[in-house]
C-alpha positions as CSV (number, residue, x, y, z in Angstrom):
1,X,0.0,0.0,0.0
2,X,1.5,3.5,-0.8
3,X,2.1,6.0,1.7
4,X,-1.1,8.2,2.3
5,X,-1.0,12.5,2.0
6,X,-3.4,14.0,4.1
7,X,-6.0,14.2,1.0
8,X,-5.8,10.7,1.0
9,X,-5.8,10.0,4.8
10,X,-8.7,11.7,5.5
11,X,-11.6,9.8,3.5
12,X,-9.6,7.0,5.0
13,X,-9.4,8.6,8.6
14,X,-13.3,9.0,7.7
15,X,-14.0,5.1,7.3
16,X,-11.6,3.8,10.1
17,X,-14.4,6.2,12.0
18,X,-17.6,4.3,10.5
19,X,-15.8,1.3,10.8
20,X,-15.0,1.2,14.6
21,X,-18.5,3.2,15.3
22,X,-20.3,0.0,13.5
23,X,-21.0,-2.4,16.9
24,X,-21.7,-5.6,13.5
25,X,-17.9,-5.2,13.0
26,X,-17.1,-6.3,16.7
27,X,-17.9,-10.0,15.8
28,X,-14.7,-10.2,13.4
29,X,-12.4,-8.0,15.9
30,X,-10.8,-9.6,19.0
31,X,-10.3,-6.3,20.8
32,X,-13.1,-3.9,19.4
33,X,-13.2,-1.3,22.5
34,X,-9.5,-1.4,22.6
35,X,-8.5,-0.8,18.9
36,X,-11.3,2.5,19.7
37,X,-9.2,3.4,22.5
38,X,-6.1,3.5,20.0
39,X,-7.7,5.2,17.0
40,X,-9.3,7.8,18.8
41,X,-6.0,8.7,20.3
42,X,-4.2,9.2,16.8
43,X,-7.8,11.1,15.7
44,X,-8.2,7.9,13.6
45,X,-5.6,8.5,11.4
46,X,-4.5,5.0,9.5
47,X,-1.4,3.3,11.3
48,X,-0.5,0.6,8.6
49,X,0.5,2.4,5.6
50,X,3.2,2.3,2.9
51,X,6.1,0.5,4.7
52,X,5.2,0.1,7.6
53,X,2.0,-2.1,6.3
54,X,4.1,-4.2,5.0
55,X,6.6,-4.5,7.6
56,X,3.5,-5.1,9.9
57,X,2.2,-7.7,7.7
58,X,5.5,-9.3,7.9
59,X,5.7,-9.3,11.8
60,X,2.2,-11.0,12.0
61,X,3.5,-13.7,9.5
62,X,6.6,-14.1,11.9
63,X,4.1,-15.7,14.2
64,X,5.2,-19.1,12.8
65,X,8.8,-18.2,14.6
66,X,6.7,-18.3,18.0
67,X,5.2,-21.8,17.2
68,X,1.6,-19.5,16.7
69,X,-0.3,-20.3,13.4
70,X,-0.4,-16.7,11.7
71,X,-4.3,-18.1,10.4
72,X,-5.0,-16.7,13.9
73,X,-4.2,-13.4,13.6
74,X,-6.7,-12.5,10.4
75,X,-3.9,-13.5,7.7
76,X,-6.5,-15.0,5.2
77,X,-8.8,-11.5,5.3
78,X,-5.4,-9.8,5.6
79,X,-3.8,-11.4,2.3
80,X,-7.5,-10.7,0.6
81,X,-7.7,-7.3,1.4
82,X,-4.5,-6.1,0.0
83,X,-5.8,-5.3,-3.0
84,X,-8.8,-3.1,-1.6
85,X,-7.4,0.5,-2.6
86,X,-10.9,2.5,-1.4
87,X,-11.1,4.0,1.5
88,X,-13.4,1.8,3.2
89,X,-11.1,-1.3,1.9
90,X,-7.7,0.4,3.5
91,X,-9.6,1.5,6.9
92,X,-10.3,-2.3,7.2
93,X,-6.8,-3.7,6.5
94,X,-5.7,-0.8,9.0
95,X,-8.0,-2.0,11.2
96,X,-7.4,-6.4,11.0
97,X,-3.5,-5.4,11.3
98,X,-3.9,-3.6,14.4
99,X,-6.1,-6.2,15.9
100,X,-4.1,-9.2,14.9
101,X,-1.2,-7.7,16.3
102,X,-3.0,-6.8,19.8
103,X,-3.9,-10.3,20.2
104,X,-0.4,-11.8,19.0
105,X,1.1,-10.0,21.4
106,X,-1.0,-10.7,24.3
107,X,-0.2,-14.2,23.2
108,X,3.5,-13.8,22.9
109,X,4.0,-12.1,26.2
110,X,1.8,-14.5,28.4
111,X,0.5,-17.3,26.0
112,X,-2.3,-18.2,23.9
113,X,-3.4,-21.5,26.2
114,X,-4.8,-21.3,30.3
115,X,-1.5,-21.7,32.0
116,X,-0.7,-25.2,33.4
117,X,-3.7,-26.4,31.9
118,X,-4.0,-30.2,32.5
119,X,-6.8,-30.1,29.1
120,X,-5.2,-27.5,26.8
121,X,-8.0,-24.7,26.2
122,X,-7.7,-21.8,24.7
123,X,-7.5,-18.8,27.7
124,X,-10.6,-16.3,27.1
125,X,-9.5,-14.1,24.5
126,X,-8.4,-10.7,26.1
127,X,-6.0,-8.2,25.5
128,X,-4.3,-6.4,28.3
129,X,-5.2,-2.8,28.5
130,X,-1.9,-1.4,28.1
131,X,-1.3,-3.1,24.7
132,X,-3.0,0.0,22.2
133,X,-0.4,2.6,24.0
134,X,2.8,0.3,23.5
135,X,1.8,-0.5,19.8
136,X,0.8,3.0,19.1
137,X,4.1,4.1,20.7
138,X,6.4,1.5,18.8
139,X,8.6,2.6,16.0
140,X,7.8,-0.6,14.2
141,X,5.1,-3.4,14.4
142,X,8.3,-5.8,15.1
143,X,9.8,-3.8,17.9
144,X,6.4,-3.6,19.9
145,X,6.5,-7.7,19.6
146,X,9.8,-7.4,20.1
147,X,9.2,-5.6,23.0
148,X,7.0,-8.2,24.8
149,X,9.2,-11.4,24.4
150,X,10.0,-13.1,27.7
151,X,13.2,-11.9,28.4
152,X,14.5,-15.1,29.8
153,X,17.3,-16.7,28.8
154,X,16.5,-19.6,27.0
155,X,13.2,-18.3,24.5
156,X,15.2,-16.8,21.9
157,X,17.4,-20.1,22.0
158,X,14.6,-22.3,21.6
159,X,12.8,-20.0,18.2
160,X,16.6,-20.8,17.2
161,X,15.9,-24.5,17.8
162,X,12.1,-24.3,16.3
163,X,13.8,-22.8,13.2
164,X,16.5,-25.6,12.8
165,X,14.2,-28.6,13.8
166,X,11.5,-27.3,11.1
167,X,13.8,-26.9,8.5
168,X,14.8,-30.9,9.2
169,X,11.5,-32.1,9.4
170,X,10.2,-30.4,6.1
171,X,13.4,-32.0,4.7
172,X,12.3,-35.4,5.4
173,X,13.5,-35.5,8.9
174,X,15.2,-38.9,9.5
175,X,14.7,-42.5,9.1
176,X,14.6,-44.6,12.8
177,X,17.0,-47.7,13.4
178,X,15.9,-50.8,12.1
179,X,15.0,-53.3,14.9
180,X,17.0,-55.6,16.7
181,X,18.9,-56.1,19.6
182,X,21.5,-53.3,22.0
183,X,24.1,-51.7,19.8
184,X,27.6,-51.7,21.8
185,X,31.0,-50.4,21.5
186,X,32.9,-52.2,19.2
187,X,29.6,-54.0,17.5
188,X,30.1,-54.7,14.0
189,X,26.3,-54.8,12.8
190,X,24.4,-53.1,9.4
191,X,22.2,-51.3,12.4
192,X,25.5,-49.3,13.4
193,X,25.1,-47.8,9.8
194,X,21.8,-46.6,10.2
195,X,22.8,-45.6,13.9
196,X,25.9,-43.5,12.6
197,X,23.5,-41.8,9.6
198,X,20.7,-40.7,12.1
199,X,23.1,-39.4,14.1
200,X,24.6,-37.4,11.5
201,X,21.3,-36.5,9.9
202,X,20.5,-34.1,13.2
203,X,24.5,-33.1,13.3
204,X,23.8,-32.1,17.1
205,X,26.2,-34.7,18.8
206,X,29.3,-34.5,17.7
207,X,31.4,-36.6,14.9
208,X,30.1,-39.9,14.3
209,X,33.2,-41.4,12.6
210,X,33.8,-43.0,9.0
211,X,33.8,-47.0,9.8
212,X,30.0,-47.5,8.7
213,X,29.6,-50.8,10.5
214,X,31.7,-50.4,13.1
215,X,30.8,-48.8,16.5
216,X,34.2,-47.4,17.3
217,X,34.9,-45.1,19.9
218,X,34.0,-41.9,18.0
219,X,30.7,-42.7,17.6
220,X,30.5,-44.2,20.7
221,X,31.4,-40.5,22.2
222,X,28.8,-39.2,19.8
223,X,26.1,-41.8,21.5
224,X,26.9,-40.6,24.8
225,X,26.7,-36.6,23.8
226,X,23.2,-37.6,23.0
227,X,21.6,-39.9,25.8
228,X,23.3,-36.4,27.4
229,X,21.2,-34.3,26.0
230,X,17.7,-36.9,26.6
231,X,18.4,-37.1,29.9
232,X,19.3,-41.4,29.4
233,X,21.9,-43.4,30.9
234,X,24.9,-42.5,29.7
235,X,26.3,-46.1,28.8
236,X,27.8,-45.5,24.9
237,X,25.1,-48.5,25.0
238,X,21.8,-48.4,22.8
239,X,19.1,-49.7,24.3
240,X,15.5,-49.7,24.2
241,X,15.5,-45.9,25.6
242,X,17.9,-44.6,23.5
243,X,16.8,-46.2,20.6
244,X,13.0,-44.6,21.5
245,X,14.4,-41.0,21.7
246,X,16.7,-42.4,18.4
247,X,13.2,-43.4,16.8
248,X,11.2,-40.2,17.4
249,X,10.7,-37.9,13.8
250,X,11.6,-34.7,13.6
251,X,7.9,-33.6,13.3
252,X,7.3,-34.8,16.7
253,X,10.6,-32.9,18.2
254,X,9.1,-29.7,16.1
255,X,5.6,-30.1,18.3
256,X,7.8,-30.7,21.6
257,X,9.4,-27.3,20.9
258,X,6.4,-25.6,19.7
259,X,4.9,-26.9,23.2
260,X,7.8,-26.0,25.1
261,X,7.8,-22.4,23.5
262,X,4.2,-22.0,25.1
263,X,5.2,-23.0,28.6
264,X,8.2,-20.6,28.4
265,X,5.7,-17.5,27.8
266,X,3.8,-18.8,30.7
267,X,6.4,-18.1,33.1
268,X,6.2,-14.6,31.4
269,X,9.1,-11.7,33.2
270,X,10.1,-14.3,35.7
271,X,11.1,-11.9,38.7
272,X,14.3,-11.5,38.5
273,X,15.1,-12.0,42.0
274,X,16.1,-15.0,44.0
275,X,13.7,-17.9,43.2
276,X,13.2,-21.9,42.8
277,X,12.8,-23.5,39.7
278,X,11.4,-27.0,39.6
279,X,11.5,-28.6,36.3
280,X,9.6,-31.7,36.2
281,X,10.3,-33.5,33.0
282,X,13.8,-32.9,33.5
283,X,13.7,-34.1,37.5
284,X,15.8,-31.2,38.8
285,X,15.7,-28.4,40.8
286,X,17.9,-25.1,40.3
287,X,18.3,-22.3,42.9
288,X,18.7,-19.2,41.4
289,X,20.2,-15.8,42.5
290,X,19.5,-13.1,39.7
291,X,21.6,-14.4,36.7
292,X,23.4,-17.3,38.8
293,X,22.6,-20.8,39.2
294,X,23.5,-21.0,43.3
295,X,22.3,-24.7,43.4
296,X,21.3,-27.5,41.1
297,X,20.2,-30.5,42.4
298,X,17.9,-33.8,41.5
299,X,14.1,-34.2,42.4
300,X,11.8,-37.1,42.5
301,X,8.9,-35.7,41.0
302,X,5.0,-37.6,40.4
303,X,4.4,-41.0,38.9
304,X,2.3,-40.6,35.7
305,X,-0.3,-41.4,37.1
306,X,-0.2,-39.1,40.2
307,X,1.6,-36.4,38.1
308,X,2.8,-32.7,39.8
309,X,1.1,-29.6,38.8
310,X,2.7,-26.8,36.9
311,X,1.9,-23.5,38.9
312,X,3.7,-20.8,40.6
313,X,3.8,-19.5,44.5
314,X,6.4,-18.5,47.1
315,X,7.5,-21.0,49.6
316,X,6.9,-19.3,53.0
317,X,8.3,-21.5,56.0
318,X,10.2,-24.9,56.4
319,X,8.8,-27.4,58.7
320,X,12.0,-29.2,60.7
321,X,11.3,-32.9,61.7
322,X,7.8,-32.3,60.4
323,X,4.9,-34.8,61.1
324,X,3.5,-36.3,58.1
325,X,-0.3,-36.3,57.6
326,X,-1.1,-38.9,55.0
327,X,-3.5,-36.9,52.3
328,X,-6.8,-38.3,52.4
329,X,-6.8,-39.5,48.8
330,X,-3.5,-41.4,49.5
331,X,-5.2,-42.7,52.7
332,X,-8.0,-44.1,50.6
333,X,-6.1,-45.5,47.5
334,X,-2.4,-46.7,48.9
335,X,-2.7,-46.5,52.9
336,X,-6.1,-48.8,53.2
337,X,-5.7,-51.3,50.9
338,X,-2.2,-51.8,52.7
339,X,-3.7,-51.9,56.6
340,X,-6.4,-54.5,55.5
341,X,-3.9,-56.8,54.1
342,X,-1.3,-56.3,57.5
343,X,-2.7,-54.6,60.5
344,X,0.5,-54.5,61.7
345,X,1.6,-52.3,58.7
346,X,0.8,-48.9,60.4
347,X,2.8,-50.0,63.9
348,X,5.9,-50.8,61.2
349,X,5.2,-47.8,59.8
350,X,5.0,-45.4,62.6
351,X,1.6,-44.3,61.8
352,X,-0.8,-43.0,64.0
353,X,-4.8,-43.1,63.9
354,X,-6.5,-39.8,64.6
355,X,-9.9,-38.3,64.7
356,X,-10.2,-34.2,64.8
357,X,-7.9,-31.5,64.6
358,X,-6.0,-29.2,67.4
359,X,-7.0,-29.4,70.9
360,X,-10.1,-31.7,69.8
361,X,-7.9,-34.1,68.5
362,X,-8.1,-37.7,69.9
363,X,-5.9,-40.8,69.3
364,X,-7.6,-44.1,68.5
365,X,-6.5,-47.7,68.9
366,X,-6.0,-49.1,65.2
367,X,-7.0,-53.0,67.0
368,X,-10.2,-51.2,67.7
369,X,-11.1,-50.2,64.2
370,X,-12.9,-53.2,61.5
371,X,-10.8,-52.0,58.6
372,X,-12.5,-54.2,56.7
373,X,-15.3,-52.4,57.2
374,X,-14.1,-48.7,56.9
375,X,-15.1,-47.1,53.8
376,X,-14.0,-44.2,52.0
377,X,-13.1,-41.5,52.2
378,X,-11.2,-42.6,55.2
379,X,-13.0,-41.0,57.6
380,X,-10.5,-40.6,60.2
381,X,-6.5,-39.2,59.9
382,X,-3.4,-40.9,59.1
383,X,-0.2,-39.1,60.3
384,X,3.2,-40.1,60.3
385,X,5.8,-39.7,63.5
386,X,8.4,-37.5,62.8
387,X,11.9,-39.5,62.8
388,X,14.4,-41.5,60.5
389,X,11.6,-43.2,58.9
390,X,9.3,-40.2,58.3
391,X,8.1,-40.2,54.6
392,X,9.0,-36.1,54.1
393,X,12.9,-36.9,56.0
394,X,14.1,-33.9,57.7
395,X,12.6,-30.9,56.3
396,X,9.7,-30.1,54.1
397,X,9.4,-26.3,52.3
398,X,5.9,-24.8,52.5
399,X,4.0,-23.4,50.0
400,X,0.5,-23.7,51.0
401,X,-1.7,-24.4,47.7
402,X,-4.6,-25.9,46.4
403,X,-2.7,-29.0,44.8
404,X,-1.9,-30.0,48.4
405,X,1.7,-30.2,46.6
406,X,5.4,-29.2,48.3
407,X,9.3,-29.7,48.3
408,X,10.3,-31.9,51.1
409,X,13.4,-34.4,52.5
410,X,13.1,-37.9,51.6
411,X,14.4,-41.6,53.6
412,X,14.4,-43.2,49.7
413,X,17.6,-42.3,49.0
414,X,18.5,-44.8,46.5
415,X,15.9,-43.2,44.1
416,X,18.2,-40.4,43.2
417,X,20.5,-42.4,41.4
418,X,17.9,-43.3,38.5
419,X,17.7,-41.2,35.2
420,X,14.3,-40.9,35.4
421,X,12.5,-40.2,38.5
422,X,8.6,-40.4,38.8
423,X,8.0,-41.8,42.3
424,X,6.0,-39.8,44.2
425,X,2.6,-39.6,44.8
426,X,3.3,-35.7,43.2
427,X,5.1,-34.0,46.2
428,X,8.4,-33.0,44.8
429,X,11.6,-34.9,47.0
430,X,14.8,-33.1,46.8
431,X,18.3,-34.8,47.1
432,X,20.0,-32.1,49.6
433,X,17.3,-30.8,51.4
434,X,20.1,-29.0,53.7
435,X,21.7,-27.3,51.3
436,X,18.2,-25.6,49.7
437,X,17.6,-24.6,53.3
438,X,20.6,-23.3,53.8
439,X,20.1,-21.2,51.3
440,X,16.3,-20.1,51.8
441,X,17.5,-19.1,55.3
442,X,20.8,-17.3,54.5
443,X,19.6,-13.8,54.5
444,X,18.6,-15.0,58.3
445,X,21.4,-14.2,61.0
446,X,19.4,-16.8,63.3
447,X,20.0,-19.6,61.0
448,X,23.2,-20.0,60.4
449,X,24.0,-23.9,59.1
450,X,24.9,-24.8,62.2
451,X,22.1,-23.9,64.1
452,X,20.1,-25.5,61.5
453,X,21.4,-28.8,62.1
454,X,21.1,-28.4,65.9
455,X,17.4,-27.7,65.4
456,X,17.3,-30.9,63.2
457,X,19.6,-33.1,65.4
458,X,17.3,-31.7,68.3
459,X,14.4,-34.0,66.7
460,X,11.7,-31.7,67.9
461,X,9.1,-30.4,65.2
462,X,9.8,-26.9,64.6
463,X,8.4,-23.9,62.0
464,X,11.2,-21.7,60.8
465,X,9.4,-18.8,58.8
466,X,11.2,-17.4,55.9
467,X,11.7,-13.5,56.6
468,X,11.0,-13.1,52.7
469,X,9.2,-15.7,50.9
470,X,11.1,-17.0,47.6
471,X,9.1,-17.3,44.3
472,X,8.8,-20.9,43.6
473,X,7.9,-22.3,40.1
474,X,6.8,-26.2,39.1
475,X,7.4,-26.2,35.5
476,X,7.6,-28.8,32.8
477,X,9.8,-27.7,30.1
478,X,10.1,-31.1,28.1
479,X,13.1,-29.1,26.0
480,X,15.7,-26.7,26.6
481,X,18.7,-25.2,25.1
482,X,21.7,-25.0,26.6
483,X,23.9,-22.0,27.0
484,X,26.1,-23.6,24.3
485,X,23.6,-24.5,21.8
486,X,22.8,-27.9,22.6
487,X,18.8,-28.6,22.4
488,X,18.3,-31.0,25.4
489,X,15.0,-32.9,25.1
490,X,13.2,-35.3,27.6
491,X,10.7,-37.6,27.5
492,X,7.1,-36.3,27.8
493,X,6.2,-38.8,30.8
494,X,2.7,-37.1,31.6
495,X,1.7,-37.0,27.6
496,X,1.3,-32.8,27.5
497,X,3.1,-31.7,24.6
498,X,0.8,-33.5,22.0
499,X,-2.1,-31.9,23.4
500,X,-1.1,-28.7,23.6
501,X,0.9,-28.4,20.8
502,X,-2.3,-29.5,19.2
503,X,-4.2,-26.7,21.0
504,X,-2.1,-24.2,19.9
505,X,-2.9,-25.4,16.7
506,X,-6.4,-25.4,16.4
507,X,-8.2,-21.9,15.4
508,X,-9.3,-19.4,17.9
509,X,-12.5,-18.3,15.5
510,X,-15.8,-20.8,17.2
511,X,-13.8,-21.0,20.6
């Protein structure tokens, strides 16, 4: 579209009025009142003309770059309209542009799907208020997206990745091993072929030597870099995992990412001040102190079918030798079952039987109860002694929420060890519950490590408030990039990413 004089603007100017004054033109707008707001305050003058239309058309099409479908953001009545040169015609291009950019960048500053959704639906459509002053202020239609992209590390990294992993897939992506048994060093097999071409096809580990048949030692290096980067056992071996993560197409890698995009604008400006990170697909926990990683560590996260909730809060106390109150669905499902078969289970266990809460709370004598007779919901408390035993360990961090979910100690040590880590009932266990306490507590003169340990030596149940709380997040990035390029991927072991890369997907007009 050429650049309009102020002859030409105003007929324009004119219909942009009629246009936004007409309540039937509402249905096709996402953001009617708002794009008002905006026009009225540049006395409806057209934004989107000569160079800038096009650079603005371009930015909407760059949508694809955020893993959005640019058919969301008008681009069919966009492309049509082009060629409209009246006045109503350009006041409605003006118009579609403005709106579709609006909504794309409510969507790439916070997301297009209800965060942490469980079902991946579409959040109401809305555009924050402050949207039409940014984009009316912005030298370009790029810069005010620009402007809105989460600035942590890692989103730019994985569009970078998204880019790469789309260009593989629409090249054919790469063919899977043939079946058969575990590849090993110094194997001389066909398979090792096929092994040593699909590792070169995605050129992201490495060398992968010369020797087609042979498994020599530089491809065995290669095979390591990437059960690295999948979060396997790193064995050189290929197994049944590897060969999985091996066997998964490029197109479903492209969906993880475009998945994994969403999540990241979730988390949105991330404060930038001290904070936990839990990432669940990965089964770790970072620490984090502005720009600094203080503490990494592994977690034992929910079992598929007892999965942890992505959400956000701010861990407000620790709980020393805490008590353990066995939630009532866990009392129903696991604890009963258990009790029936072994009445001696909960003496082993160190659990006690409890009606009431506080001061009205009473002790009862499990040879008492018929437990083949109780029904549930169990209708009276389980809880837990503190001690050795105790199923939260030593310390447990408290973040009271709905999900009935925290970060505690655990006695299952040996779990740690294991690549991946789905054990829990959807608590999150951390391996060094003392050094993340240390930490939470070390702006706190009266908690020094020492006296920390004392407290817990002590073996008396104690609440230690935090004297600020500390933003803790339960993510589930299933793929990251690392600050040297690597994509690291891991398996999807709730089943998310399909659905909500398929969400994302889907059109927004009908929703």
């Amino acid at each position: 579209m050429a650049g309009l004089g102020p002859a030409a603007a105003e007929p324009v100017a004119d219909a942009l009025r009629a246009r936004l004054a007409a309540p039937a033109a509402d249905g096709a707008l996402y953001a009617p009142e708002l794009l008002r707001a905006l026009y009225a305050g540049c006395d409806f003058a057209p934004l989107w003309t000569g160079r800038r239309a096009e650079e603005a058309q371009a930015a909407l099409a760059a949508a694809e770059a955020h893993g959005l479908s640019t058919a969301n953001y008008h681009r069919a009545a966009i492309v049509s309209g082009r060629g409209d040169t009246t006045p109503g015609g350009q006041a409605a291009l003006d118009v579609l542009i403005s709106d579709g950019l609006l909504l794309l960048g409510s969507h790439v500053r916070s997301g297009r799907i209800e965060p942490g959704s469980v079902t991946p639906r579409p959040r109401l459509l809305g555009v924050d208020a402050d949207l039409p002053a940014r984009l009316a202020a912005a030298p370009s239609a790029a810069a005010f997206l620009d402007g809105l992209v989460s600035p942590l590390a890692g989103y730019a990294r994985l569009q970078d990745a998204l880019r790469r992993y789309q260009a593989l897939a629409d090249a054919g992506g790469w063919s899977g091993l043939p079946p058969g048994p575990t590849l090993r060093p110094g194997d001389r097999d066909p398979a090792v072929a096929a092994l040593r071409a699909r590792l070169a096809r995605e050129a992201a580990d490495g060398p992968v030597g010369a020797d087609g048949e042979l498994f020599d030692v530089t491809l065995e290096a290669a095979v390591r870099r990437f059960q690295a980067r999948h979060g396997l056992d790193v064995d050189g071996a290929v197994g049944r995992r590897t060969r999985t993560a091996l066997d998964t197409p490029a197109t479903a890698r492209v969906a993880q990412i475009v998945a994994n995009l969403e999540r990241r604008r979730w988390l949105g400006a991330a404060p930038g001040q001290r904070q936990v990170r839990v990432n669940v697909a990965a089964f770790t926990l970072e620490a984090i102190d502005g720009p600094e990683v203080a503490l990494r560590m592994r977690v034992i996260v929910g079992r598929p079918y007892r999965p942890s909730p992505e959400f956000a809060d701010r861990i407000r106390y620790l709980v020393l030798n805490p008590y353990w109150e066995v939630p009532p669905k866990l009392a129903a499902q696991d604890k009963l079952p258990l009790i029936r078969r072994d009445p001696a289970y909960l003496a082993r266990e160190h659990l006690r039987v409890l009606r009431g809460w506080g001061q009205q709370a009473r002790e009862l004598d499990p040879a008492t109860i018929d437990w083949q007779r109780v029904k549930t919901p169990v209708p009276f408390r389980l809880r837990q002694d503190p001690g050795p035993g105790n199923a939260l360990g030593q310390i447990k961090f408290m973040f009271p929420n709905a999900h009935d979910v925290y970060l505690h100690d655990t006695p299952s040590r040996g779990l740690f060890a294991h690549a991946e880590r789905g054990f829990s009932s959807g608590c999150i266990r951390v391996q060094q519950p003392l050094a993340l306490a240390d930490w939470l507590l070390a702006d706190d003169p009266r908690w020094s490590p020492e006296a920390l340990r004392a407290a817990i030596e002590s073996e008396k149940t104690r609440t230690v408030n935090l004297r600020r709380p500390v933003p803790v997040y339960l993510l589930y990035w299933t793929v990251w990039v690392d600050s040297d390029g690597a994509v690291h991927f891991r398996r999807d072991i709730y089943d998310r990413d399909g659905p909500l890369a398929a969400a994302l997907a889907a059109p927004l007009q009908g929703e």
